[in-house]
C-alpha positions as CSV (number, residue, x, y, z in Angstrom):
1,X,-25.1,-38.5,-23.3
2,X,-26.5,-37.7,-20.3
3,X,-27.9,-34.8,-18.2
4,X,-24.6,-33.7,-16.7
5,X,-22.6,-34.0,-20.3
6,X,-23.7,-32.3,-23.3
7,X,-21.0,-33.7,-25.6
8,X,-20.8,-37.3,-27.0
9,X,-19.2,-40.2,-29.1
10,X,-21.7,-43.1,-30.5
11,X,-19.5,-45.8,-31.9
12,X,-20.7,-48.3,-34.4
13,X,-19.0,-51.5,-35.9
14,X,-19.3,-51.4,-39.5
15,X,-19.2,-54.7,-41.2
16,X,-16.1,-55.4,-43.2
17,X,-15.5,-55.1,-46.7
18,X,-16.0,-58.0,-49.4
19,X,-12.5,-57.9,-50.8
20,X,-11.1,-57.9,-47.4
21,X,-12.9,-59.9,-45.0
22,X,-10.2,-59.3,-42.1
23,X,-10.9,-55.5,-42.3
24,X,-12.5,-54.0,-39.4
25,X,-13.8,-50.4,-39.7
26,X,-15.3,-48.3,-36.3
27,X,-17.3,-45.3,-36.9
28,X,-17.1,-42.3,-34.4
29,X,-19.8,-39.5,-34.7
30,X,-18.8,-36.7,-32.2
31,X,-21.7,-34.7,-31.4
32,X,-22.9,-32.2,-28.8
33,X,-26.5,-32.3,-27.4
34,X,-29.0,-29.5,-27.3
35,X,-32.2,-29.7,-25.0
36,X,-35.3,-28.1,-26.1
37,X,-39.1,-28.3,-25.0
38,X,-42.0,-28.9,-27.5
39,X,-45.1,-27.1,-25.7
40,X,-48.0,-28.4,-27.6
41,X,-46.9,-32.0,-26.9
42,X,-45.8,-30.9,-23.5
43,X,-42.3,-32.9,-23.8
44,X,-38.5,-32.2,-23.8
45,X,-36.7,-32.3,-27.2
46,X,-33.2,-33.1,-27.9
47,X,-31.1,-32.1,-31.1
48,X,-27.6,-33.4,-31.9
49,X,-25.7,-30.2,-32.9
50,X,-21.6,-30.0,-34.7
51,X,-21.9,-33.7,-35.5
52,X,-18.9,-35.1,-37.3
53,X,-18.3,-38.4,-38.2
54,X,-14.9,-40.0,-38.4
55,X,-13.6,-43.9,-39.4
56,X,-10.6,-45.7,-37.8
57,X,-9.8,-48.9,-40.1
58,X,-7.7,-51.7,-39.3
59,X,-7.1,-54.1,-42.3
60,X,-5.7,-56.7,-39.7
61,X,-8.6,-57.4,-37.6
62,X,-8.4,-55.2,-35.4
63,X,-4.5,-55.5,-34.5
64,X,-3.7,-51.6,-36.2
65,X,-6.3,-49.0,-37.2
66,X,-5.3,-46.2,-39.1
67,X,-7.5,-42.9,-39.1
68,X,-7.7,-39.8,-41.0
69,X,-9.2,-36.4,-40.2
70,X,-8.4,-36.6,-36.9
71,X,-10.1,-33.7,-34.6
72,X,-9.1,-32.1,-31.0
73,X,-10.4,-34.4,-28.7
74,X,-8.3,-33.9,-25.7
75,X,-9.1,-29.7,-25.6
76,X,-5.8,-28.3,-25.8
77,X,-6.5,-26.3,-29.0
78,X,-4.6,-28.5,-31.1
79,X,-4.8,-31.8,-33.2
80,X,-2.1,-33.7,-32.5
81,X,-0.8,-37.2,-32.2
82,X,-1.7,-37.5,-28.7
83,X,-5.3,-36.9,-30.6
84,X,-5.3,-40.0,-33.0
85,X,-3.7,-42.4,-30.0
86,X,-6.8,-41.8,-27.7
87,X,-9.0,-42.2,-30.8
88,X,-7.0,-45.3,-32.2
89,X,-7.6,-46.6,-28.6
90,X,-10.9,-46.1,-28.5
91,X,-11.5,-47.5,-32.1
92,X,-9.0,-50.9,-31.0
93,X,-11.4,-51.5,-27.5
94,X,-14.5,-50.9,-29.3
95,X,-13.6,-53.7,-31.9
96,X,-13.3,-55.9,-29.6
97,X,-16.7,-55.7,-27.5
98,X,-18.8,-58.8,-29.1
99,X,-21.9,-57.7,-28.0
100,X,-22.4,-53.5,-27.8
């Protein structure tokens, strides 16, 4: 997140399961940034406010993730598939990055 956007996705590769070493599993928190000042230590504070944390989990190494929970991410008011694709997407490139 930066100064000009207050909203933001961290993405972390969890590590797979023992039963099923091919799985691959993507964590998404959502969260929006609030900016605050502390005046006895004379420094800006930040707080990450309406976090949610979802999971896309493919179970063929990163070929097909499925998701569940899915939440508006594109702002038209409503969650639907067009919701999951971008978030699938995201999930799928992520998995791929060797070294985030």
């Amino acid at each position: 997140m930066s100064v000009y956007n207050q909203r933001g996705v961290f993405l972390q590769l969890l590590t797979p399961s023992i039963v099923s070493p091919k799985e691959v599993r993507v964590s998404m928190q959502f969260a929006l940034k609030e900016e605050g000042y502390d005046p006895e230590n004379r420094a800006l504070t930040y707080s990450l406010l309406d976090s949610s944390t979802r999971e896309a989990v493919s179970n063929d190494g990163g070929v097909t993730f499925t998701m569940g929970g899915v939440p508006d991410v594109n702002g038209n008011g409503g969650i639907d598939a067009q919701d999951k694709v971008v978030l699938v997407a995201l999930a799928k490139a992520y998995s791929k990055i060797i070294n985030p």
